[in-house]
CHARMM internal coordinates of N, CA and C (Angstrom, degrees):
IC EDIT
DIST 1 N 1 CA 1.4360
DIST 1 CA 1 C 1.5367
ANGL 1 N 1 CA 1 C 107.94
DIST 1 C 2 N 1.4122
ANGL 1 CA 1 C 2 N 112.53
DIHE 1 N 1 CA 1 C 2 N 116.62
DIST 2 N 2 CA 1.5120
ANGL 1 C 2 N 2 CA 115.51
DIHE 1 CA 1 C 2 N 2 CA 179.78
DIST 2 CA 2 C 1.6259
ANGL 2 N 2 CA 2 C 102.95
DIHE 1 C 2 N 2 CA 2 C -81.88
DIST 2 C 3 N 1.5294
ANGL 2 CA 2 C 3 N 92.73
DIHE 2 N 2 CA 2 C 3 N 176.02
DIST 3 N 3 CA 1.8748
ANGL 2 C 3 N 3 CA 116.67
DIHE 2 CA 2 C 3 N 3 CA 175.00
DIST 3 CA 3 C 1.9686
ANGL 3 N 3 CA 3 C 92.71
DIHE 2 C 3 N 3 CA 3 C -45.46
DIST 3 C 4 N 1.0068
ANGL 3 CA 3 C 4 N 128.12
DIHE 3 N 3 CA 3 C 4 N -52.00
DIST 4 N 4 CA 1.5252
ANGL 3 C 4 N 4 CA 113.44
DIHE 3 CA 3 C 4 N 4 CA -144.14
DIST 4 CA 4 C 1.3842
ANGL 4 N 4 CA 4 C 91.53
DIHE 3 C 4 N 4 CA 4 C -72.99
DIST 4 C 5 N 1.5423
ANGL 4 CA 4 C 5 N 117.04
DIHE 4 N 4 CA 4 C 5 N -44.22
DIST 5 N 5 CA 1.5315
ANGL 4 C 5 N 5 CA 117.00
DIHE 4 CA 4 C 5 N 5 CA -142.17
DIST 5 CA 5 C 2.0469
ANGL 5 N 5 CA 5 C 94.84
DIHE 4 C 5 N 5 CA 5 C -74.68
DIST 5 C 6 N 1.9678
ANGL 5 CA 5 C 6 N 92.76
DIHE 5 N 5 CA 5 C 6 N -36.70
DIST 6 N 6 CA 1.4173
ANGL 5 C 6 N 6 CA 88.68
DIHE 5 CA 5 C 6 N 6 CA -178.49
DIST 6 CA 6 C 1.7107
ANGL 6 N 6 CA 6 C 112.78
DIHE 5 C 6 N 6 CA 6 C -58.32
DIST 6 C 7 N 1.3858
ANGL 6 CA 6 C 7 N 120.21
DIHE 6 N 6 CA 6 C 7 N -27.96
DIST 7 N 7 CA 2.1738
ANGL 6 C 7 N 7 CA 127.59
DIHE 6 CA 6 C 7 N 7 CA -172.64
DIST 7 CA 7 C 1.7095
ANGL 7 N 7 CA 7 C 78.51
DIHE 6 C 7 N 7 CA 7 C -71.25
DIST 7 C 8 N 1.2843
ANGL 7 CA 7 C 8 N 126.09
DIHE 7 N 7 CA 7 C 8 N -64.66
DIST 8 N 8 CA 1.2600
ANGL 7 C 8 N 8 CA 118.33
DIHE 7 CA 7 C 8 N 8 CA -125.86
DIST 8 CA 8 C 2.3657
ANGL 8 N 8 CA 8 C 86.97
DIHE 7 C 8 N 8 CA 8 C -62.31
DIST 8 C 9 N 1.2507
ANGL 8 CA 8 C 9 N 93.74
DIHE 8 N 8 CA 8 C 9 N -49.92
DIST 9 N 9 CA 1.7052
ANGL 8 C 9 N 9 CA 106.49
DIHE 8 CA 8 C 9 N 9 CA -172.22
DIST 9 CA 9 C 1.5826
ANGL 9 N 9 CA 9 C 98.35
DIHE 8 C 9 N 9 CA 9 C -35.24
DIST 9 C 10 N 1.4620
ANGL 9 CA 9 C 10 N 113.28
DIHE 9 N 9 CA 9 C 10 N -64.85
DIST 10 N 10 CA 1.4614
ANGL 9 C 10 N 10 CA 138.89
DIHE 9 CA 9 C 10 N 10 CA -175.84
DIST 10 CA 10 C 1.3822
ANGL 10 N 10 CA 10 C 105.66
DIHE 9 C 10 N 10 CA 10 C -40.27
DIST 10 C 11 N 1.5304
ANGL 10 CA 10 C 11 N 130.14
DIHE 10 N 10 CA 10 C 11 N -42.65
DIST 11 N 11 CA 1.8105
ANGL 10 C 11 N 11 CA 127.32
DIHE 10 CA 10 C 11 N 11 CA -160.67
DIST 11 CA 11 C 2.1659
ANGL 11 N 11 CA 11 C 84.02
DIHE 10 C 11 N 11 CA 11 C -101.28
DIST 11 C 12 N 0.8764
ANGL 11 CA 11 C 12 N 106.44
DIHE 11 N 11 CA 11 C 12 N -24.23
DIST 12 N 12 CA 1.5882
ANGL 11 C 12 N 12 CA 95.31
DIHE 11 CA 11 C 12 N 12 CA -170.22
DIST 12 CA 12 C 1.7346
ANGL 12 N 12 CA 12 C 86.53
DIHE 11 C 12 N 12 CA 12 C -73.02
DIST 12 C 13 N 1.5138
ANGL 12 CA 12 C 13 N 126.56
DIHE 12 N 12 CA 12 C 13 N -79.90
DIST 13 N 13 CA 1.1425
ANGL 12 C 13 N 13 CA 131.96
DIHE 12 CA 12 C 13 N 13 CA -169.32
DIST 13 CA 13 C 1.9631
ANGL 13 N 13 CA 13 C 120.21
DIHE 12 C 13 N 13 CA 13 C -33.30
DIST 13 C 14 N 1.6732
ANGL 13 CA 13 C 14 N 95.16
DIHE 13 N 13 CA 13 C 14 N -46.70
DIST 14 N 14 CA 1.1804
ANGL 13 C 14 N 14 CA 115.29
DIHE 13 CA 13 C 14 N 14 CA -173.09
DIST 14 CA 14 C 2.2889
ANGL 14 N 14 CA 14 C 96.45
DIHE 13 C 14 N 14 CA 14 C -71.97
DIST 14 C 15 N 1.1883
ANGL 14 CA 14 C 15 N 119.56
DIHE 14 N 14 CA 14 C 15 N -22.47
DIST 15 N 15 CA 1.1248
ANGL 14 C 15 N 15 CA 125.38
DIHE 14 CA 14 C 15 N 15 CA 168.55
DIST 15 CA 15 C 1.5633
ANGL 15 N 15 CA 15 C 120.55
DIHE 14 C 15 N 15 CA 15 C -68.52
DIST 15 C 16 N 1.3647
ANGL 15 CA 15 C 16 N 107.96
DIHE 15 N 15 CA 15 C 16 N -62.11
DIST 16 N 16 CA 1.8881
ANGL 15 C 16 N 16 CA 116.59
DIHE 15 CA 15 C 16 N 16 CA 170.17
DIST 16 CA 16 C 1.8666
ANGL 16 N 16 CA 16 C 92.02
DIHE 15 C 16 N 16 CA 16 C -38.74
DIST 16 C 17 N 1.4353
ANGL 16 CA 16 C 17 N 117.00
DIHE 16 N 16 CA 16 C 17 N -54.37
DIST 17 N 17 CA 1.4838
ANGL 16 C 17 N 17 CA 99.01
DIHE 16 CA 16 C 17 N 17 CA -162.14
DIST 17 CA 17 C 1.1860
ANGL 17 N 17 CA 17 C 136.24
DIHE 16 C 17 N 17 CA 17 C -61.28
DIST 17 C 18 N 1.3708
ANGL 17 CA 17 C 18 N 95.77
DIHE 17 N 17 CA 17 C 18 N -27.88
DIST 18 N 18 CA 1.1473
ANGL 17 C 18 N 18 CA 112.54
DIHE 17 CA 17 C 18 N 18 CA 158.30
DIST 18 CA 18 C 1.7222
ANGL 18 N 18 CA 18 C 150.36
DIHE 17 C 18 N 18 CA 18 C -63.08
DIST 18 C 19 N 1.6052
ANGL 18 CA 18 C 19 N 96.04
DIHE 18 N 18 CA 18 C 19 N -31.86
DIST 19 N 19 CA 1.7704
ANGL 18 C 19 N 19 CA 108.03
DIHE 18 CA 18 C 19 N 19 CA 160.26
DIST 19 CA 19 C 1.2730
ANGL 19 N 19 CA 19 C 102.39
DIHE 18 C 19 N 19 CA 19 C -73.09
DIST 19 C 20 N 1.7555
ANGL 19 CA 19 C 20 N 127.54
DIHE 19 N 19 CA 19 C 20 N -45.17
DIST 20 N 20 CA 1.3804
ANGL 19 C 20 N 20 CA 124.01
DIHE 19 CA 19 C 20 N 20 CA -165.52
DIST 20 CA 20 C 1.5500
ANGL 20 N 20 CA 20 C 104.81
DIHE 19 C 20 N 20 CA 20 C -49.20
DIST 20 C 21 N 1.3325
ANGL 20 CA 20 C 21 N 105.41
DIHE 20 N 20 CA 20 C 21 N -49.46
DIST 21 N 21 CA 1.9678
ANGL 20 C 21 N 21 CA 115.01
DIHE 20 CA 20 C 21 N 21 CA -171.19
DIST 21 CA 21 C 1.4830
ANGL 21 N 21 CA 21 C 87.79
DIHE 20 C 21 N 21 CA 21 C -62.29
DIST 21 C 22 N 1.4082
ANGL 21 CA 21 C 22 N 141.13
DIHE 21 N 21 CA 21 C 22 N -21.20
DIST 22 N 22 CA 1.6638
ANGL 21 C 22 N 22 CA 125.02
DIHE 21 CA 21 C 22 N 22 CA -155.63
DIST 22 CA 22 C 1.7951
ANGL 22 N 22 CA 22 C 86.45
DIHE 21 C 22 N 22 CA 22 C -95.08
DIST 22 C 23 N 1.0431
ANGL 22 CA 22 C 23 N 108.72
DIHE 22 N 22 CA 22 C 23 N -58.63
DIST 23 N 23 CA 1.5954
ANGL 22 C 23 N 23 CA 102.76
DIHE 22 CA 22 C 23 N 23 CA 164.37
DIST 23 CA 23 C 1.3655
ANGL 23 N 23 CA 23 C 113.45
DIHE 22 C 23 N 23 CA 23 C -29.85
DIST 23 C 24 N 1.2422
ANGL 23 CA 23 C 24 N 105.74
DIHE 23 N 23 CA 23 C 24 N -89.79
DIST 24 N 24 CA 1.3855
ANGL 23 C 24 N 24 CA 117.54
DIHE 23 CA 23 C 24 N 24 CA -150.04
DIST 24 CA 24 C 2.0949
ANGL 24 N 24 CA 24 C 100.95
DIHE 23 C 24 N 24 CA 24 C -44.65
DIST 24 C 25 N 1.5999
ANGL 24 CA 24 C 25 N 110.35
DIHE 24 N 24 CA 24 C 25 N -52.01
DIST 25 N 25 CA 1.2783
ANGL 24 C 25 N 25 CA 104.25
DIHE 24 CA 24 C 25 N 25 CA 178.51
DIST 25 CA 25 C 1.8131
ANGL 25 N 25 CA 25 C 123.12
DIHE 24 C 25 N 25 CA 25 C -62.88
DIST 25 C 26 N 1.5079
ANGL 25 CA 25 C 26 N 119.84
DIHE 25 N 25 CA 25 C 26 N 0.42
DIST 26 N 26 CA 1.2973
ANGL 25 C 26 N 26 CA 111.55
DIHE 25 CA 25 C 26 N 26 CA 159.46
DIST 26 CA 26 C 1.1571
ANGL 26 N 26 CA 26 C 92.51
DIHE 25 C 26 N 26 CA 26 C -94.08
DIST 26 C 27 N 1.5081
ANGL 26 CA 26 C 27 N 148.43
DIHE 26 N 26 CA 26 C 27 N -70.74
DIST 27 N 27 CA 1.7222
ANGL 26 C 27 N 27 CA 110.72
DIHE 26 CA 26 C 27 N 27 CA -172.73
DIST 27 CA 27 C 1.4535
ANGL 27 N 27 CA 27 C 130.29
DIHE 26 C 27 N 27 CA 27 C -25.07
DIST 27 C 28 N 1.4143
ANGL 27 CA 27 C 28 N 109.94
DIHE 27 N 27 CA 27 C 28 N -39.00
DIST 28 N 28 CA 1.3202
ANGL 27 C 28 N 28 CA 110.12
DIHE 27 CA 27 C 28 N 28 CA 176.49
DIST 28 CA 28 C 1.3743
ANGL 28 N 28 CA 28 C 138.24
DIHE 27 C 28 N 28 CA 28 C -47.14
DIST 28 C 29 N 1.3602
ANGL 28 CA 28 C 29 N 100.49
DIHE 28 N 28 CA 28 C 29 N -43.70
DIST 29 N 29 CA 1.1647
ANGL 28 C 29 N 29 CA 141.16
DIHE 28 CA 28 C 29 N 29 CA 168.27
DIST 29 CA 29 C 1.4022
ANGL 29 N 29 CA 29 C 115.83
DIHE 28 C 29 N 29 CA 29 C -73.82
DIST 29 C 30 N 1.2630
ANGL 29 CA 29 C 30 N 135.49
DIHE 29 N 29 CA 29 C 30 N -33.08
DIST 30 N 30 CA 1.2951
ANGL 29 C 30 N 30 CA 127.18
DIHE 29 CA 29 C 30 N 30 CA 161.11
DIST 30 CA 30 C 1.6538
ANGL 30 N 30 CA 30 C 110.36
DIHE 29 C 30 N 30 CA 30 C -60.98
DIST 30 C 31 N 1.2807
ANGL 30 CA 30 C 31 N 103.04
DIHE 30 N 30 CA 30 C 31 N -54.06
DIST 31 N 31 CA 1.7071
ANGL 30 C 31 N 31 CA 113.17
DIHE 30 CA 30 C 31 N 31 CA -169.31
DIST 31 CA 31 C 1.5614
ANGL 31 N 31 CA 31 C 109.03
DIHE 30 C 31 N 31 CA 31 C -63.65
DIST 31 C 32 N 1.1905
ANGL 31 CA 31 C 32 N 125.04
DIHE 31 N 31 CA 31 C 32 N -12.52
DIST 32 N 32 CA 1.6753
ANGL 31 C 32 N 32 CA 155.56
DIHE 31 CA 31 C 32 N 32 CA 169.80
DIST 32 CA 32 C 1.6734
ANGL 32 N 32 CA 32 C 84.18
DIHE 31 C 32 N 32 CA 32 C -76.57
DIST 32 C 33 N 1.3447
ANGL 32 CA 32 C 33 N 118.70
DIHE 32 N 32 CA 32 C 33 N -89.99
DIST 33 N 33 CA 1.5584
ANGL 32 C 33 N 33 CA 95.49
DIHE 32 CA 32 C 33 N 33 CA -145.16
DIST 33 CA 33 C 2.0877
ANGL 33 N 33 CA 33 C 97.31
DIHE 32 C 33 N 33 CA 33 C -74.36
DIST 33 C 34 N 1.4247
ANGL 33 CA 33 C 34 N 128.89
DIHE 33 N 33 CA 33 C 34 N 17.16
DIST 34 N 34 CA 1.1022
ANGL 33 C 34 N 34 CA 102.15
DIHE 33 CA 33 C 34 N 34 CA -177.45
DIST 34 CA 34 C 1.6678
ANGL 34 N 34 CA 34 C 98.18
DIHE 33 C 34 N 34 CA 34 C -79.01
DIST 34 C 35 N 1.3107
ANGL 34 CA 34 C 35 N 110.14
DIHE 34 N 34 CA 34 C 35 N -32.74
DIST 35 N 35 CA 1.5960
ANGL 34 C 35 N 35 CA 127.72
DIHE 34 CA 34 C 35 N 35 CA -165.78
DIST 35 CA 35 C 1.5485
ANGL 35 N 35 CA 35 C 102.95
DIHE 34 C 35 N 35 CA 35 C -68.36
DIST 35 C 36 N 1.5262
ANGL 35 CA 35 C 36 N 122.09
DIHE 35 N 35 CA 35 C 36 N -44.49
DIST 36 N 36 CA 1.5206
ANGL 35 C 36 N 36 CA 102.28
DIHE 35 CA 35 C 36 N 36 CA 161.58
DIST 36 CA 36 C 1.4513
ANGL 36 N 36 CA 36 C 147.98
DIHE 35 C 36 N 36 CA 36 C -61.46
DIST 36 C 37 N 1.6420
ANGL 36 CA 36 C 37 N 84.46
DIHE 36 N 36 CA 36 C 37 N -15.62
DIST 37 N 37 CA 1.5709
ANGL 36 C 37 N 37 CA 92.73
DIHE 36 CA 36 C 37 N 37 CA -179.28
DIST 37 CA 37 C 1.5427
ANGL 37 N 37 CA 37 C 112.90
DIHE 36 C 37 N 37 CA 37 C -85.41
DIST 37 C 38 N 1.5627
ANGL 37 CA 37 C 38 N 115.60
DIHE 37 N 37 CA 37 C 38 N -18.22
DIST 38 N 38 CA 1.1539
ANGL 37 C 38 N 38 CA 128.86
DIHE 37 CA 37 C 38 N 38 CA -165.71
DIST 38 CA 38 C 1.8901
ANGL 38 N 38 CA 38 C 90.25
DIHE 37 C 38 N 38 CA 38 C -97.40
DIST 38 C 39 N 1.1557
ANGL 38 CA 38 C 39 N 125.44
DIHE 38 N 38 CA 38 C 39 N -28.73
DIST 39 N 39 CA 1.5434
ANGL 38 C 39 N 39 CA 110.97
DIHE 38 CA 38 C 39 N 39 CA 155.91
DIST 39 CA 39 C 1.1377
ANGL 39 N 39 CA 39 C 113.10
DIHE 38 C 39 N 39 CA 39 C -62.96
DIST 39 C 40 N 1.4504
ANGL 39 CA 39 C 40 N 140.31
DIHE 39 N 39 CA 39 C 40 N -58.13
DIST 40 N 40 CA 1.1166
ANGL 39 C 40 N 40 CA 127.70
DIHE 39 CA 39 C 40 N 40 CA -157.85
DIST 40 CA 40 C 1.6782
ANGL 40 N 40 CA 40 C 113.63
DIHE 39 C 40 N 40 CA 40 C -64.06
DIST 40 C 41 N 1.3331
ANGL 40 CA 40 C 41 N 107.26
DIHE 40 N 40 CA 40 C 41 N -37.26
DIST 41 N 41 CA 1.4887
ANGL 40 C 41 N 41 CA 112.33
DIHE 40 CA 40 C 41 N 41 CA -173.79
DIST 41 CA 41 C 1.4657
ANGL 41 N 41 CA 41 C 102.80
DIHE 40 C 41 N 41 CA 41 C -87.13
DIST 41 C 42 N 1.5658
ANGL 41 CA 41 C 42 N 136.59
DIHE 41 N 41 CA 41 C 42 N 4.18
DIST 42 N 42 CA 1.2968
ANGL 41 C 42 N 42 CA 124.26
DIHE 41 CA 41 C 42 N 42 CA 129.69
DIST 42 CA 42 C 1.4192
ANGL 42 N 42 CA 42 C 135.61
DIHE 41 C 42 N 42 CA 42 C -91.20
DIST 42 C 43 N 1.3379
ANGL 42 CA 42 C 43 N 110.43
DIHE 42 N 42 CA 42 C 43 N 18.87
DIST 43 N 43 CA 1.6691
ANGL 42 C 43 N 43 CA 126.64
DIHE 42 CA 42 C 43 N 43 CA 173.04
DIST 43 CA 43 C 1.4004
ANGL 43 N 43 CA 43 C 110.02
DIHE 42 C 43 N 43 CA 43 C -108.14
DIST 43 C 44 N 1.6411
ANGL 43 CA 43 C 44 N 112.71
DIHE 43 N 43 CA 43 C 44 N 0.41
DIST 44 N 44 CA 1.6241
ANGL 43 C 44 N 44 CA 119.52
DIHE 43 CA 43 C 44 N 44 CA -155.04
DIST 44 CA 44 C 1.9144
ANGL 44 N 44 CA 44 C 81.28
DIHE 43 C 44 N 44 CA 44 C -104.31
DIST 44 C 45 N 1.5200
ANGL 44 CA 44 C 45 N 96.88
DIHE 44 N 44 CA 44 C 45 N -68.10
DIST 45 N 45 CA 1.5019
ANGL 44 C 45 N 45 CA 121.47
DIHE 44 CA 44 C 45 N 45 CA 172.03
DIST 45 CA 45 C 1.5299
ANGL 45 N 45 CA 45 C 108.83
DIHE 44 C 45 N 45 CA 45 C -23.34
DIST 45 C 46 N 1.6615
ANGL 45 CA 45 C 46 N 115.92
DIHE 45 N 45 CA 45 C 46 N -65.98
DIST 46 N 46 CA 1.4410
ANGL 45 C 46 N 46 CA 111.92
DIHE 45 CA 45 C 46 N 46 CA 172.05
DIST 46 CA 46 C 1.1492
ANGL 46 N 46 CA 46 C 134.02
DIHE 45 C 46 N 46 CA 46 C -54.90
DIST 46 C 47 N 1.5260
ANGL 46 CA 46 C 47 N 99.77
DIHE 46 N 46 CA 46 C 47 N -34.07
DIST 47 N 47 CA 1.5356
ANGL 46 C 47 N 47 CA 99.82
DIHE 46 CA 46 C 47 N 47 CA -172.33
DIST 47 CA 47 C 2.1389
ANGL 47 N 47 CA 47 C 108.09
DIHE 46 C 47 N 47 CA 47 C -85.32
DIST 47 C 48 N 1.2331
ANGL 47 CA 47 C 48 N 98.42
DIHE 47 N 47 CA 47 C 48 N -2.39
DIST 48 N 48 CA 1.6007
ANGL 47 C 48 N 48 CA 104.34
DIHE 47 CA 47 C 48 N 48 CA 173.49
DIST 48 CA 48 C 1.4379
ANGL 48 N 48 CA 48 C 104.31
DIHE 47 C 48 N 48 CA 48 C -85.97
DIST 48 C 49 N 1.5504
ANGL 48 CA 48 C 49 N 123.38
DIHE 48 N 48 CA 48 C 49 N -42.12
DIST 49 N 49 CA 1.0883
ANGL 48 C 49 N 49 CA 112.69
DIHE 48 CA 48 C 49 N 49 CA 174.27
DIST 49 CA 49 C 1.6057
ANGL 49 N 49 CA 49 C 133.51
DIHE 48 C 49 N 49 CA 49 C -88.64
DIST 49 C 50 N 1.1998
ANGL 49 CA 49 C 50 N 87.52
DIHE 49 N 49 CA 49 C 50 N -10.20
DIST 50 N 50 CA 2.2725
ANGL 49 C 50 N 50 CA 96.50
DIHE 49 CA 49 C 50 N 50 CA 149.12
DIST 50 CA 50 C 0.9917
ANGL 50 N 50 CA 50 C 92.23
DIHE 49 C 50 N 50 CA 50 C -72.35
DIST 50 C 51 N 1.3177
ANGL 50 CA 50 C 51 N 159.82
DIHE 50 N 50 CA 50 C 51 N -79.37
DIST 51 N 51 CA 1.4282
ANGL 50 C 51 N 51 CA 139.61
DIHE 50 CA 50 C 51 N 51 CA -150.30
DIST 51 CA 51 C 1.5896
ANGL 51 N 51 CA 51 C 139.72
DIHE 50 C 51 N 51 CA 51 C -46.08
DIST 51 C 52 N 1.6166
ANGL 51 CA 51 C 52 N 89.42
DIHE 51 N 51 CA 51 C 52 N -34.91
DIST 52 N 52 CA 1.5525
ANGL 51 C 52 N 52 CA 121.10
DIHE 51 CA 51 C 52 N 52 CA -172.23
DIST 52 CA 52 C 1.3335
ANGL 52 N 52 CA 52 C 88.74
DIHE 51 C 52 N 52 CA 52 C -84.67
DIST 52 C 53 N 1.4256
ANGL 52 CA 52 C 53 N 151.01
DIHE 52 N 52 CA 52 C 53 N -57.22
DIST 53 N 53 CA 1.0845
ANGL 52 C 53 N 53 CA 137.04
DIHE 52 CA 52 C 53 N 53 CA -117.91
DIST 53 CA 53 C 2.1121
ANGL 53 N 53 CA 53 C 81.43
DIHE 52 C 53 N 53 CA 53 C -120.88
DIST 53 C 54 N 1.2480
ANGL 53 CA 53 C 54 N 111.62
DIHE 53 N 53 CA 53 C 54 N -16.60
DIST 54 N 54 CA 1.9111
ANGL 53 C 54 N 54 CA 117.80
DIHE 53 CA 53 C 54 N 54 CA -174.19
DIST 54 CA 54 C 1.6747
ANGL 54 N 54 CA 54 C 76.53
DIHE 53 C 54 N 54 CA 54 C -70.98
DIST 54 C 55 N 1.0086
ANGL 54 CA 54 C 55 N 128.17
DIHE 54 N 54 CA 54 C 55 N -80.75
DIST 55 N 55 CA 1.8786
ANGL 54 C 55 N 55 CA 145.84
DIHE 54 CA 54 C 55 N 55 CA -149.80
DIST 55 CA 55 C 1.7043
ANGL 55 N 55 CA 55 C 106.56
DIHE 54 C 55 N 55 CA 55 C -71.95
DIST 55 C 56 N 1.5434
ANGL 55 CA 55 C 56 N 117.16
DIHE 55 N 55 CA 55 C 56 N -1.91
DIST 56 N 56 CA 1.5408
ANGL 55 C 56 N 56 CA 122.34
DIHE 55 CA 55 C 56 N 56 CA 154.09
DIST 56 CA 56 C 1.1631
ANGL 56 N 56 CA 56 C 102.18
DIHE 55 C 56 N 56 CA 56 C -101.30
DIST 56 C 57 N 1.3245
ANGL 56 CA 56 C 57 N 162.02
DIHE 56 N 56 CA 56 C 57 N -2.32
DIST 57 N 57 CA 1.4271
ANGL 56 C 57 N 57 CA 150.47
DIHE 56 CA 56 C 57 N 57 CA -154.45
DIST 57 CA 57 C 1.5690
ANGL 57 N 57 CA 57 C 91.79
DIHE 56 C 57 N 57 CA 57 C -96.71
DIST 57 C 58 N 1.4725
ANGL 57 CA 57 C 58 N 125.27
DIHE 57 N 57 CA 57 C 58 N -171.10
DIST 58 N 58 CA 0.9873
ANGL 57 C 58 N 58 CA 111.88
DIHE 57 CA 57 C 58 N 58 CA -151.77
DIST 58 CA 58 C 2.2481
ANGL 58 N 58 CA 58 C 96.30
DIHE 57 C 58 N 58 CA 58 C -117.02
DIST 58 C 59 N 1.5297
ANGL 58 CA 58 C 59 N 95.37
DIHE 58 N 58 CA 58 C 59 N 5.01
DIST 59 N 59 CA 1.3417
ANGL 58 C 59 N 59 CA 109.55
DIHE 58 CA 58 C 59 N 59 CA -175.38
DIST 59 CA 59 C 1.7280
ANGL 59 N 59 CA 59 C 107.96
DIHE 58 C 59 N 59 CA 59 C -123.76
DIST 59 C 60 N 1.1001
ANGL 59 CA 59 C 60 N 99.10
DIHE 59 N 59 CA 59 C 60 N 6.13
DIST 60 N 60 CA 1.8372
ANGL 59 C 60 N 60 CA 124.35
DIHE 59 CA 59 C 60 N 60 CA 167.80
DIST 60 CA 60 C 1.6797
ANGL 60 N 60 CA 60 C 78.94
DIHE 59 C 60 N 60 CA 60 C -87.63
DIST 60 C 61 N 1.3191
ANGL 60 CA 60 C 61 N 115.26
DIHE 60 N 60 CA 60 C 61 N -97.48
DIST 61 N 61 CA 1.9496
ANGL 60 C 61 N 61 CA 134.88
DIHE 60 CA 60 C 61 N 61 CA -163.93
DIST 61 CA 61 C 1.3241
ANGL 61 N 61 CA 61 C 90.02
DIHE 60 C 61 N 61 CA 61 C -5.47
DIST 61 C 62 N 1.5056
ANGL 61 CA 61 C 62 N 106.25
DIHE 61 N 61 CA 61 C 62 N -76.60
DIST 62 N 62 CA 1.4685
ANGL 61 C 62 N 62 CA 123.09
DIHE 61 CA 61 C 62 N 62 CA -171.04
DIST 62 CA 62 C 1.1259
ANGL 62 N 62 CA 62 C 115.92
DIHE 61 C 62 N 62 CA 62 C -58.75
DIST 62 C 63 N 1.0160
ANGL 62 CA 62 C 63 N 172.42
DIHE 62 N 62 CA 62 C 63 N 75.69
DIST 63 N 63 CA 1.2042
ANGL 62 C 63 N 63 CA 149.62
DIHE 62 CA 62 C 63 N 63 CA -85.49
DIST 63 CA 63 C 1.9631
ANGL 63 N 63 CA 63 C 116.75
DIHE 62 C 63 N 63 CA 63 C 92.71
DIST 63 C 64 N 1.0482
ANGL 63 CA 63 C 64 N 116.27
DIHE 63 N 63 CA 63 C 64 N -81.95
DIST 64 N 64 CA 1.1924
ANGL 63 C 64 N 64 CA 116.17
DIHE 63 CA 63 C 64 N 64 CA 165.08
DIST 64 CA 64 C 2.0330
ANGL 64 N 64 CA 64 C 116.51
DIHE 63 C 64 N 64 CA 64 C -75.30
DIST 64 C 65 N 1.6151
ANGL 64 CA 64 C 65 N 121.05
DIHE 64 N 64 CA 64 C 65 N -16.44
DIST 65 N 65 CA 1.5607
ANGL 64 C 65 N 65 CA 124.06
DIHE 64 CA 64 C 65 N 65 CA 147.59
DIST 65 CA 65 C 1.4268
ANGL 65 N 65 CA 65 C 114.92
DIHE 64 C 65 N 65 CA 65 C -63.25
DIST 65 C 66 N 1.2613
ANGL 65 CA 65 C 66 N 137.96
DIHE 65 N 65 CA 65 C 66 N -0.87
DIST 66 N 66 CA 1.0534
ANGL 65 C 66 N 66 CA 146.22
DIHE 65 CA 65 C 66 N 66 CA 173.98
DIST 66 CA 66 C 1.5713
ANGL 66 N 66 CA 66 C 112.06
DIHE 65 C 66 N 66 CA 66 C -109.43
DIST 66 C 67 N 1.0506
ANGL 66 CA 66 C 67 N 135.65
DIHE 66 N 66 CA 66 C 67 N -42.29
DIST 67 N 67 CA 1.3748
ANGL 66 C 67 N 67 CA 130.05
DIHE 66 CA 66 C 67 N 67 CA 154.90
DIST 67 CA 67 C 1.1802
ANGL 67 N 67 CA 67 C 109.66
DIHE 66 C 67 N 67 CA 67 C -41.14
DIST 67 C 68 N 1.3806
ANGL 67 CA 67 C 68 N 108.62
DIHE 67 N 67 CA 67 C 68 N -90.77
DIST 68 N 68 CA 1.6510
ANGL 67 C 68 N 68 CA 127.18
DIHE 67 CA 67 C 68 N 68 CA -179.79
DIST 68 CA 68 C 1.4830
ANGL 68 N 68 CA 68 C 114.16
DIHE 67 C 68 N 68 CA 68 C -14.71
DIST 68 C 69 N 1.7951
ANGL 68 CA 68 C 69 N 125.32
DIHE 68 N 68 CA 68 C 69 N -38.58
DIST 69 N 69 CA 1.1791
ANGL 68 C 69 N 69 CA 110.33
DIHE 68 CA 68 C 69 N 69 CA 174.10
DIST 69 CA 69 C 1.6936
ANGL 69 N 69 CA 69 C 128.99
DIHE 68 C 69 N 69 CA 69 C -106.27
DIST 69 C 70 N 1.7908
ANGL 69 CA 69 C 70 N 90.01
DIHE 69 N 69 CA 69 C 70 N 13.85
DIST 70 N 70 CA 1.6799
ANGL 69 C 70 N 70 CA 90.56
DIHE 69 CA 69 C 70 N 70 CA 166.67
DIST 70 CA 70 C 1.7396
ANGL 70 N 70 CA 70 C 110.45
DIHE 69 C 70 N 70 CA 70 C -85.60
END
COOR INIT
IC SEED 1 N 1 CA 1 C
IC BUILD
């Protein structure tokens, strides 16, 4: 096996590695935005249930009994 055949093997091989990494970094990136979306819709979740649980407390009641009679 001469110099060319050994470059030519080397840019083909050294090529596959390169789509593989182009692959592999959009999976990454999918599995990246599944995890943000799954934060956000547990930051959505919390902040609904601070709300529910601010407006049951007993200075939420009072609070919204004081609206209600302006």
């Amino acid at each position: 096996m001469n110099l060319k055949e050994f470059n030519e093997h080397f840019h083909l091989i050294s090529n596959i590695a390169v789509l593989l990494g182009i692959v592999f970094l959009g999976y990454e990136l999918q599995q990246n935005n599944i995890v943000a979306k799954a934060q956000i819709r547990n930051e959505i979740a919390n902040a609904a249930n601070f709300n529910i649980s601010a407006n049951l407390s007993p200075e939420g009641l009072a609070i919204r009994g004081k609206r209600s009679r302006e």
